[in-house]
C-alpha positions in Angstrom: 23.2 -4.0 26.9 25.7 -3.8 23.9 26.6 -7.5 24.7 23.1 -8.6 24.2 22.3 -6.7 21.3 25.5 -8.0 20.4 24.6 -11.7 21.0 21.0 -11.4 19.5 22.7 -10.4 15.8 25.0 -13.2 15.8 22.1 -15.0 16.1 19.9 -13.4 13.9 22.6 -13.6 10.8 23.0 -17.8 12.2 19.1 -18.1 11.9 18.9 -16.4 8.3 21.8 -18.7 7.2 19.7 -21.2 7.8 17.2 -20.4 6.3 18.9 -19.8 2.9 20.6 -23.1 3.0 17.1 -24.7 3.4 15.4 -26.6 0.1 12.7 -25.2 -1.4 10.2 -27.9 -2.8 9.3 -28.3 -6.3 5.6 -27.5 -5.4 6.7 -24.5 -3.4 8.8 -23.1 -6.0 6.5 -23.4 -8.6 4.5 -21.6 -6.6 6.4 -19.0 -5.6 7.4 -18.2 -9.2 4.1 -17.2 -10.6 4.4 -14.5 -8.0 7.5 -13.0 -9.4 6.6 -10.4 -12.6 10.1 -10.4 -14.1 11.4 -8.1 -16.8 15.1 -9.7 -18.0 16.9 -10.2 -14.7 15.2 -7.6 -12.9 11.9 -8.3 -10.6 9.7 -5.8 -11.3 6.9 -6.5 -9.0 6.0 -9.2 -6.3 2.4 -10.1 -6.8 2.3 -12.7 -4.1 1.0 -12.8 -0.1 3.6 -15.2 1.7 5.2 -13.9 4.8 8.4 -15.7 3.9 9.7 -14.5 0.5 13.3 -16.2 -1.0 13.9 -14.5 -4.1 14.7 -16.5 -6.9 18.6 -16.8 -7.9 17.6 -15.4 -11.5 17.1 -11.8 -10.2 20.0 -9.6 -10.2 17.8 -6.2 -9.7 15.5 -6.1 -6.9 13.3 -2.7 -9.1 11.4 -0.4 -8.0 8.9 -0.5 -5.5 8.9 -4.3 -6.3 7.3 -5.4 -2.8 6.2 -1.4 -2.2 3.1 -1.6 0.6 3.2 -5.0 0.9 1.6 -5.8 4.4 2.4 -9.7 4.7 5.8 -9.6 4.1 7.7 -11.4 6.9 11.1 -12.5 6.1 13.0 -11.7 2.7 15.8 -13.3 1.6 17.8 -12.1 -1.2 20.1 -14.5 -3.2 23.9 -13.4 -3.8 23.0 -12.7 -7.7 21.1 -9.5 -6.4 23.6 -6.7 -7.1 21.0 -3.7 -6.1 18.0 -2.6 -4.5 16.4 0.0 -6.3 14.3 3.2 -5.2 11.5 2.3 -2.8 11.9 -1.0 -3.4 10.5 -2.5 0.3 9.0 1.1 1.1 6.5 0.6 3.9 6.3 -2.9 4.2 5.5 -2.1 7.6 5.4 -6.3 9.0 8.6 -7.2 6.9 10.9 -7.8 10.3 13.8 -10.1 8.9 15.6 -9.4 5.5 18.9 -11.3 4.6 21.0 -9.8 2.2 23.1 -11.7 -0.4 27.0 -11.3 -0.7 26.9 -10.0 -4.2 24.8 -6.8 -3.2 26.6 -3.6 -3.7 23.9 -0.7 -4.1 20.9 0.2 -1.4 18.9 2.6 -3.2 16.9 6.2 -2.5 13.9 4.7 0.2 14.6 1.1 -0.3 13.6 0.2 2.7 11.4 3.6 4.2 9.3 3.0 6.7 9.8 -0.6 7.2 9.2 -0.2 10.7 9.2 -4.0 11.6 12.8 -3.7 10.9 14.9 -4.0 14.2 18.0 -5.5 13.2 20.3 -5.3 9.7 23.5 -6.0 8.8 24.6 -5.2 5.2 27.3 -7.6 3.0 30.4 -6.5 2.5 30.5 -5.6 -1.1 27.5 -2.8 -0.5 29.3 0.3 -1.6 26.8 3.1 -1.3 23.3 3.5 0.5 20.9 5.8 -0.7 18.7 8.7 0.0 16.1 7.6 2.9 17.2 4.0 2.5 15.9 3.5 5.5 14.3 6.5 6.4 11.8 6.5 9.5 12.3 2.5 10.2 11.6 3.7 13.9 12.5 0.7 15.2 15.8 0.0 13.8 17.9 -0.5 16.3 21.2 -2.1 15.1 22.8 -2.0 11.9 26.1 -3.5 10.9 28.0 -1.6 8.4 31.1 -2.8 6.7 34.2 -0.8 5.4 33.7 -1.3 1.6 30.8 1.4 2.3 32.2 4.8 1.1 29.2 6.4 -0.1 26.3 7.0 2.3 23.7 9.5 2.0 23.2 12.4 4.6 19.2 11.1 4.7 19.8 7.6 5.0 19.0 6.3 8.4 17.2 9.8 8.9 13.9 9.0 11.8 16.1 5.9 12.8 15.6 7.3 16.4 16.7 4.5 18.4 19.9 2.9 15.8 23.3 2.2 16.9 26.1 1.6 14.1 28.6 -1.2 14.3 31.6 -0.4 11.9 35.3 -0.6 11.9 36.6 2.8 13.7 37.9 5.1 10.9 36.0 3.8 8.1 33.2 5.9 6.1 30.5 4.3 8.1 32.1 5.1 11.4 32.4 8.6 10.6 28.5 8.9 9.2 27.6 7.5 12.9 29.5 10.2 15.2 28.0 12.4 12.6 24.2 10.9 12.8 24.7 10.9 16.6 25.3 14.7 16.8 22.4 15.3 14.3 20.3 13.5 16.9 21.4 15.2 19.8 20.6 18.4 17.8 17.3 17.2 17.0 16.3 15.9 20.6 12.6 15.8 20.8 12.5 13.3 17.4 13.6 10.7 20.7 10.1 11.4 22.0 7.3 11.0 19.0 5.6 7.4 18.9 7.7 4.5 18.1 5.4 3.4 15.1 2.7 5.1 12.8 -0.5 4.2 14.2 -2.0 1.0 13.0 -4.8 2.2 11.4 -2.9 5.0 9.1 -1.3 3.5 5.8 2.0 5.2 5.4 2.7 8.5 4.5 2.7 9.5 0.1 5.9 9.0 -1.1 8.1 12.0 -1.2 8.3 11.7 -4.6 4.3 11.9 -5.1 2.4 14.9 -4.5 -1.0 14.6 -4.3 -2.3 15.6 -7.9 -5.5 18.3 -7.9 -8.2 18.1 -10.3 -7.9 19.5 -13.6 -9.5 22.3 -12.7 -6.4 23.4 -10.6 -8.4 24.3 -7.5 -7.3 21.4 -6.0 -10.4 20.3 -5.3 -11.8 15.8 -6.6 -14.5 15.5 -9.4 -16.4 13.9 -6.3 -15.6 15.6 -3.1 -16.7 13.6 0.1 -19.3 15.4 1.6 -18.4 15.5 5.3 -21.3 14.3 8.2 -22.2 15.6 11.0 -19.9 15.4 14.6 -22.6 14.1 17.0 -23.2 12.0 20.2 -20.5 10.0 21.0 -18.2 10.6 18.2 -14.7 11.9 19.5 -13.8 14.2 16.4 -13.5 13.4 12.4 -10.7 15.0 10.1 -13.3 15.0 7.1 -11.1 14.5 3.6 -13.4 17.5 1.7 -11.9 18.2 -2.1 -8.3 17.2 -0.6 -8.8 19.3 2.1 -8.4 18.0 5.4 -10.7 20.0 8.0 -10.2 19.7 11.6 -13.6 18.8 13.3 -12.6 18.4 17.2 -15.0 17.9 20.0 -12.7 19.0 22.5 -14.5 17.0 25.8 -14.4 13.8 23.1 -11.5 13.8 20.8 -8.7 11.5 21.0 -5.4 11.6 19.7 -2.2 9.0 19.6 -0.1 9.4 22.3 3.9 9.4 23.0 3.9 5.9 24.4 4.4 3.1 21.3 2.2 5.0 19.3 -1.1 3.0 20.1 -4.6 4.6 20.6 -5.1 5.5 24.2 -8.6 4.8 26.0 -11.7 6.2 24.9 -14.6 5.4 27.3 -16.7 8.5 28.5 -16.8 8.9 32.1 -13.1 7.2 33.3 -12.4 7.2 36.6 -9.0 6.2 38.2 -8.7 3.2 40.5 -6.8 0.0 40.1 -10.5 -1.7 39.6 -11.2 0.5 36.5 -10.5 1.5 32.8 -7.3 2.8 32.6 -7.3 4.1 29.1 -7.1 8.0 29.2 -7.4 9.6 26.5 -5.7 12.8 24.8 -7.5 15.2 22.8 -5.9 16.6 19.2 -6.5 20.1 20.5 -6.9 20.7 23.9 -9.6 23.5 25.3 -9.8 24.7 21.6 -6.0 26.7 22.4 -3.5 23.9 21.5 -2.8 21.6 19.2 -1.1 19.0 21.1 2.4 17.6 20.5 2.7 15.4 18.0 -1.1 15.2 17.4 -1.2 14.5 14.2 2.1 12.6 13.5 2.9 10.6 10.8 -1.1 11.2 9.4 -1.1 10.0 5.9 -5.0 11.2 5.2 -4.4 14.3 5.6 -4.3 17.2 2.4 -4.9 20.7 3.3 -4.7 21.5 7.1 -7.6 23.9 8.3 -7.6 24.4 12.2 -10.5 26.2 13.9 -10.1 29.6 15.3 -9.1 30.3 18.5 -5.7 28.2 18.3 -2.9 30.1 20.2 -0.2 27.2 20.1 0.9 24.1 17.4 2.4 21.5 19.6 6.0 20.1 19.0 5.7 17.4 16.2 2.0 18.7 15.6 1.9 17.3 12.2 5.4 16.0 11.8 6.0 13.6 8.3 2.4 13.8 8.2 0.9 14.0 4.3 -0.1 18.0 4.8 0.1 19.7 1.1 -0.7 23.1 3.0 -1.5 24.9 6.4 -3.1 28.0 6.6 -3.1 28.7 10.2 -5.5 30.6 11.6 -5.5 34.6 13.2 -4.7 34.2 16.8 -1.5 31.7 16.7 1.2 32.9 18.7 3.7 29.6 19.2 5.0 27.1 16.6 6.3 24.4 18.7 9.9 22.6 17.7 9.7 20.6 14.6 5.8 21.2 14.1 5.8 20.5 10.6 9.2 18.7 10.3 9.7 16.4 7.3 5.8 17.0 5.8 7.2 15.7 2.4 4.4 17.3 0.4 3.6 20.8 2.2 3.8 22.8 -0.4 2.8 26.2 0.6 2.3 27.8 4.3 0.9 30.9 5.2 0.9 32.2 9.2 -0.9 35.4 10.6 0.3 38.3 11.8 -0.3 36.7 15.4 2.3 34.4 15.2 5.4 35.7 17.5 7.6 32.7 18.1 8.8 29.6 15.2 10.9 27.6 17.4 13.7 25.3 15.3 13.1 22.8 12.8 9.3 23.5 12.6 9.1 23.7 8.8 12.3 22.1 8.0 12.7 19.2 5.4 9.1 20.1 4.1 8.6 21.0 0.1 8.2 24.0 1.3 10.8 25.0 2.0 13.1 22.6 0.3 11.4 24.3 -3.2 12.7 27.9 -1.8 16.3 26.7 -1.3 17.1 25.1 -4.1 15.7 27.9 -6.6 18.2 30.0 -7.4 17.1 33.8 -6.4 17.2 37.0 -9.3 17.4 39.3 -6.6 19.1 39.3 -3.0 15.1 40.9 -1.9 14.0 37.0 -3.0 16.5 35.6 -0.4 14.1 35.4 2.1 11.1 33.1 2.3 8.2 35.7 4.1 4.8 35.1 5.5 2.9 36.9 8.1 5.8 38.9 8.8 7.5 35.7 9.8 11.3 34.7 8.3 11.4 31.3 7.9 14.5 30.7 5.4 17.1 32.1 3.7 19.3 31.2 0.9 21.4 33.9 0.6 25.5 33.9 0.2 26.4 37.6 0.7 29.0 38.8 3.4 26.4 41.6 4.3 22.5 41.1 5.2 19.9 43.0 5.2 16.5 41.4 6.2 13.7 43.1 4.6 11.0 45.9 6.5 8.1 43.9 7.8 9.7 41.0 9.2 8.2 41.1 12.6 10.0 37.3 13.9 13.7 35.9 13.0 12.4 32.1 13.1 14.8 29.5 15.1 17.8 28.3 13.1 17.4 30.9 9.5 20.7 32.1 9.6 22.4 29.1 11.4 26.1 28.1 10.0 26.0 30.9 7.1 29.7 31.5 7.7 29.8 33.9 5.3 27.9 36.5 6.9 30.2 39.4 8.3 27.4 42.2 9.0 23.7 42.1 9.6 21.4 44.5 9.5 17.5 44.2 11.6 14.8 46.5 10.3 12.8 48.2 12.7 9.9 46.4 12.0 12.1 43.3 14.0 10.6 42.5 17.4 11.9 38.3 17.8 15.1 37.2 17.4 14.3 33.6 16.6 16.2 30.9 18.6 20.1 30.1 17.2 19.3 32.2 14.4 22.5 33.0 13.7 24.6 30.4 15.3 27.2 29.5 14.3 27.9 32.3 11.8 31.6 32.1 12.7 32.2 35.2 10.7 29.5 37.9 11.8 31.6 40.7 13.8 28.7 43.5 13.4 25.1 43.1 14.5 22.8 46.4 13.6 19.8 46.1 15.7 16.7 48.0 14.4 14.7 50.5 17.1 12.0 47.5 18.1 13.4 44.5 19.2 12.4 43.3 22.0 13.4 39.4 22.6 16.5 38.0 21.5 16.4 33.9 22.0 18.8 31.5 23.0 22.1 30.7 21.1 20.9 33.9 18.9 24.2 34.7 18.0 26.3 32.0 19.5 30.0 31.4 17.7 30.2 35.0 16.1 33.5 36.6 16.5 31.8 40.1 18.6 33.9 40.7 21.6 31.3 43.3 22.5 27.2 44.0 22.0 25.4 47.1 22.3 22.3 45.8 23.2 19.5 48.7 22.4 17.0 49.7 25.1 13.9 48.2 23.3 15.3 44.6 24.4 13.8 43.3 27.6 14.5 39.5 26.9 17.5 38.0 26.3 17.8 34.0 26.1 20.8 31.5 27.1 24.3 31.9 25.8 22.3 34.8 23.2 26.0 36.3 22.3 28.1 32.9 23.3 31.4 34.9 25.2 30.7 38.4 23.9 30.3 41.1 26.1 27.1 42.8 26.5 26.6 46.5 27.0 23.1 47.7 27.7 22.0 51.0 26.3 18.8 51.0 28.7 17.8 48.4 31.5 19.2 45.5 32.0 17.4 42.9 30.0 15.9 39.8 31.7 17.3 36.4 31.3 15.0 33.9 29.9 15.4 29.7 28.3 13.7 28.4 25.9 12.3 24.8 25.9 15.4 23.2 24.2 17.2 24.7 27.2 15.0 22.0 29.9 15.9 18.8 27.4 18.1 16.3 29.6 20.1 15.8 26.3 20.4 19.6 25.8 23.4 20.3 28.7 25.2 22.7 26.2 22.7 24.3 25.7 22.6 25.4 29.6 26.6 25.7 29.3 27.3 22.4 30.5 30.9 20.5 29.4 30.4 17.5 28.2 32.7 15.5 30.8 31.4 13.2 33.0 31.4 13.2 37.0 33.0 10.4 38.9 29.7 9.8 41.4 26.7 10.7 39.2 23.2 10.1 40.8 20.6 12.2 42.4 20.1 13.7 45.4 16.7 14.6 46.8 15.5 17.6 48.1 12.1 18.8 49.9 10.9 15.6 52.0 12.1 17.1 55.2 9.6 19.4 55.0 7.1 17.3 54.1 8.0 13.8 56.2 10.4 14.9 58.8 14.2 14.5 58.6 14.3 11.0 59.8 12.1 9.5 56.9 13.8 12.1 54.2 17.3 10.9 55.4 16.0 7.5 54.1 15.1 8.7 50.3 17.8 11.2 50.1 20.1 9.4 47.8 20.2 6.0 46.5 16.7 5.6 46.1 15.7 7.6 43.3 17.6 7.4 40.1 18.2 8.9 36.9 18.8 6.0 34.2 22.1 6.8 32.2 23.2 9.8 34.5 26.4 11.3 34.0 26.3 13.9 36.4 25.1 15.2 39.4 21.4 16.0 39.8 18.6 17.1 42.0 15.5 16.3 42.5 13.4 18.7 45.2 10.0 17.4 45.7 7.3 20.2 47.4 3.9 20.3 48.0 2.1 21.5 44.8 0.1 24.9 45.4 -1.2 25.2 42.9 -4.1 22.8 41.7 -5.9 24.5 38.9 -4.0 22.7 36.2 -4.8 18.8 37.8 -8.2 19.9 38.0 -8.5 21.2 34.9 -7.0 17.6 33.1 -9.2 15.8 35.3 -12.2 17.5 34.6 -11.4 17.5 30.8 -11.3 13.6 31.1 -13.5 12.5 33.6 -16.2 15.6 33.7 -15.6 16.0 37.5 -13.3 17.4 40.2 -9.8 15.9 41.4 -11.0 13.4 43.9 -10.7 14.2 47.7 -8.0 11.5 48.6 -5.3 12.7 45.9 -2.4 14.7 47.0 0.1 16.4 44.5 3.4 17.1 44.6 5.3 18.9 42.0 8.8 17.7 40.9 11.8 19.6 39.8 14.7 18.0 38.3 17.7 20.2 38.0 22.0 19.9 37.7 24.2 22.5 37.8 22.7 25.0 35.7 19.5 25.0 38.1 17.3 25.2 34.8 14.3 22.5 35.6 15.0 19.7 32.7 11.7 18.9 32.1 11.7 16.5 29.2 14.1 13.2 29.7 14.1 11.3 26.1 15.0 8.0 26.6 16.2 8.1 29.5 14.1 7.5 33.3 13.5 9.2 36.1 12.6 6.1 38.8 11.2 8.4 41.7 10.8 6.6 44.8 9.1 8.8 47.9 7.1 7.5 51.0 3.6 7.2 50.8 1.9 9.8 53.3 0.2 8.9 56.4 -3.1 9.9 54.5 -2.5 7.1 52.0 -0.9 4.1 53.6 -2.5 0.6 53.2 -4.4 2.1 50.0 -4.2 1.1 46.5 -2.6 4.3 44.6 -2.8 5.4 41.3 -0.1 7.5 39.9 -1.2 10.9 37.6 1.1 13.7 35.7 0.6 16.1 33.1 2.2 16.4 29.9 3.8 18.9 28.8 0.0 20.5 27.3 -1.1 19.7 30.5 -3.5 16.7 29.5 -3.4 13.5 31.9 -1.4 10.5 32.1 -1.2 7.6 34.1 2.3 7.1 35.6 3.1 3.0 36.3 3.7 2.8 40.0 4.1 -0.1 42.5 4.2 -0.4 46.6 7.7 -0.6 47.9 9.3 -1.4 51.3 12.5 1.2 52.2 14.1 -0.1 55.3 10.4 -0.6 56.4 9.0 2.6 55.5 6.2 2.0 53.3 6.9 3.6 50.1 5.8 4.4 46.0 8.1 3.8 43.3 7.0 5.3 39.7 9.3 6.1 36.6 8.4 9.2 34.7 10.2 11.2 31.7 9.2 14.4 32.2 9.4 15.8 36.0 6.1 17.8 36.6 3.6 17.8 39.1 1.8 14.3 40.0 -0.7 13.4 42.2 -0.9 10.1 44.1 -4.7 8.8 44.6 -5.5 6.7 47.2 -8.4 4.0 46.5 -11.4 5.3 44.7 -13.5 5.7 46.2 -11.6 5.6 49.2 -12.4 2.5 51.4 
């Protein structure tokens, strides 16, 4: 695979020579130059509509937001007299694909090229010296860059959302570094591996980070002509109505649709699908499902949205909810209990948040890189009481520096990550008021050797307190949940009952094995072994599928999959009914799959990598056409792809899934 991405950037940078070294006609450059609005030698703006832009030799500045938004952009090609490319210079020119950089470039700046996300391929010229701030922030589709050693200076944010990029770079050069470094970040930040490739297509980009939306002068934030919102009836699947900047939520649950995890496109919409090879095969996935959850990444990347007003009765926000969406504020609603990893992450303009008195778990990176609570940290505090950003009785930062903490009466819920890597910290001190110890809320604080729990705390997450320098805990007899590696090596001592062991969602991530304890070396036979089918097709048939069959794309270790009857059916017949308005259909059996290594924790979402399940089709289903369902991980339908296989002449099913849960295999409908 490196080989061939290899190959297709030689001939990329061979293509875009080419192009340079072609003549531009007289006519054609004529043309082309009444679309350049120059100021001295900088281009200030490109008024034109070609897909193939060459940039005139004149221009030494390429200024900023010269080509910003522009959606026929193609090919750019940039003339060695360009020394820089200034702030948001080519931000969200979402078709612009091919960009050739001249030799005499030496500065990328702050969102240059955000949210290009036709952008696969870039290799910068030798004399670039420093790339900005979000230079190429969230071009989801970048998946090579070439980086040479003159770069010594590149930002932290640079290639941050780049979720599928590999670096090429000298080893021990600046660059080189910044990549091990962006690949841990990643690994830390898993579930970014697993939102949609691509805003949808008919979103414009999200507000530049730089741009709040601006209220009326009235300061209620409220247009001089609100939109005045219509009703939601018949056939209409939902509406987020824009009302005076405020974006309200208006789901019919049995009709709403939202994008889903695979490229980013609209699923299906018709009313009354049914599965069969002969049908529809769009399903479609509702923003909140059963009026309890917001589904995962729901609302992703939404540029239209202001001030975020869910109904009542939500109990959950889904991982990604409204991540990098335009949100300038969420007022979530009495009854949340669960904020799902990263549910707000990166919402460049939410500006102020305010959760109930429901809410009892934030899991990590849910508000982080959001105004929010950028605006907290980098205010300097006038008292250490104004460390600690409050609401609801929910922690959610801190920008303290003191040896000893104290975290105020009234905070009910430690967030995921608050504390994490403040080395500083020698001694905490939990109020009473304390029930949730957030998720790796203090990892990593390397110097924390005293812990005082207050009288109430009940659940203490995983990694809690991972890499302090306790040899022993005295764990309190309120605490009746403790989470994975919660102390890291420290001994615990119990006060009351032994607390029950518990992991949190990060814990079933494939990438996540340190999380379950795992070392990071890699067996000498990897592959997976399956489990189950003896049971369910006799020992001669499961000796067949054991190994071999099924496999784990990437695997570095041993695994096991065990593959049972499914008893329980309520949550199939639930998605079906929520899609199709009707039971499971008669000829569908499920099965429910559990994918586990050697911490026996079910991994239950698999990134980029594949799980290629192979099984034998039952006696109940041969010689039919089958159709392939799962849930995801809000229980909603999918459609798994699945073909008919022969196995040493066993007829058999082969289907790829990343994220083992139950499925059910349909035979014809209806059956023949």
């Amino acid at each position: 695979m490196r080989r061939k991405k290899r190959i297709l950037s030689v001939l990329t940078i061979v293509v875009t020579l080419i192009i340079m070294l072609l003549p531009v006609s007289e006519a054609d450059a004529q043309s082309s130059a009444s679309d350049f609005r120059m100021e001295g030698s900088t281009l200030v703006k490109y008024r034109g509509s070609e897909k193939n832009v060459t940039i005139p030799d004149t221009v030494e500045v390429i200024g900023k937001s010269a080509f910003e938004d522009n959606k026929s952009v193609e090919l750019v090609v940039l003339p060695n007299s360009v020394k820089r490319v200034e702030a948001y210079a080519f931000w969200g020119c979402d078709n612009l694909d091919t960009v050739v950089l001249g030799r005499g470039l030496s500065e990328v700046g702050d969102y240059a090229f955000a949210k290009c996300t036709g952008l696969e391929q870039m290799t910068l010229p030798a004399n670039v010296t420093s790339v900005g701030v979000q230079a190429f922030g969230d071009c989801v589709n970048l998946r090579d860059i070439s980086i040479p050693k003159e770069t010594t200076s590149i930002h932290e944010t640079a290639f941050d959302g780049c979720i599928q990029l590999t670096f090429h770079c000298e080893e021990g050069t600046v660059a080189d570094d910044y990549a091990q470094a962006f690949y841990e970040r990643q690994k830390r930040m898993p579930g970014y591996g697993e939102v949609p490739d691509e805003v949808p297509s008919d979103t414009s980009p999200s507000p530049s980070p730089s741009a709040a939306p601006e209220p009326a002068p009235g300061g209620d934030g409220t247009t001089s002509e609100p939109s005045v919102p219509s009703e939601v009836t018949g056939d209409l699947l939902g509406s987020t109505q824009i009302v005076g900047n405020r974006a309200v939520v208006m789901a019919n649950n049995t009709r709403l649709h939202v994008y889903g995890s695979e490229g980013g496109q609209e699923t299906g919409t018709s009313e009354g699908i049914i599965p069969g090879s002969n049908r529809e095969e769009g399903i479609p996935k509702y923003a909140i499902v059963d009026g309890k959850i917001v589904a995962d990444q729901a609302y992703y990347g939404d540029s239209g949205l202001g001030d975020v007003v869910l109904p009542e009765g939500i109990l959950e926000i889904g991982e990604f909810a409204f991540a990098r969406s335009s949100a300038v504020s969420a007022v979530l609603p009495e009854g949340v209990e669960h904020i799902g990893y990263g549910a707000f992450y990166h919402c460049d303009v939410l500006q102020n948040v305010v959760l109930p008195n429901t809410v009892m778990c934030v899991e990590p990176k849910a508000f982080a890189q959001t105004m929010w609570v950028r605006n907290f940290l980098e205010t300097d505090s006038t008292s250490t009481e104004s460390d600690f950003l409050i609401t609801g009785g929910v922690l959610a930062a801190y920008r303290g520096n003191t040896a000893e903490v104290t975290v105020p009466e009234g905070v009910r819920v430690i967030a995921g990550e608050v504390f994490q890597d403040h080395t500083e910290i020698e001694k905490v001190s939990l109020p009473d008021s304390l029930t949730v110890v957030g998720e790796g809320a203090f990892e990593g604080c390397s110097s924390l050797s005293q812990v005082v729990f207050g009288k109430n705390v009940e659940e203490i997450k995983d990694r809690a307190f991972l890499g302090n320098v306790m040899s022993k805990v005295s764990v309190p007899p309120s605490v009746s949940k403790i989470g994975l590696q919660a102390f890291g090596n420290a001994l615990i001592a119990y006060e009351g009952g032994e607390a029950e062991y518990t992991y949190e969602p990060s814990a079933t991530r494939l990438s996540n094995g340190a999380f379950r304890g795992l070392s990071n070396a890699e067996e000498q036979n990897p592959g997976v072994t399956v489990t189950g089918l003896e049971t369910l097709f006799g020992d001669s048939v499961a000796d067949v599928f054991r190994t071999g069959q099924t496999v784990l794309s990437g695997a570095d270790r041993s695994y096991t999959l065990k593959v049972s009857q499914a008893t329980d059916a309520g949550s199939m017949e639930a998605a079906f009914r929520r899609i199709f308005q009707d039971a499971i259909p008669d000829n569908i059996l499920l099965y429910e799959l559990e994918l586990t290594d050697d911490s026996g924790i079910p991994l239950k979402k698999l990134g980029k990598q594949a799980l290629c399940v192979v099984l034998p089709v039952p006696d109940a289903l041969k010689g039919q056409s089958l159709t392939v369902f799962t849930l995801d991980g809000n229980g909603q339908l999918e459609k798994l792809e699945a073909e008919s296989v022969d196995v040493n002449g066993v007829e058999a099913l082969r289907f790829e899934t990343k994220h083992p849960a139950v499925v059910g295999v349909c035979g014809s409908f209806p059956a023949e």
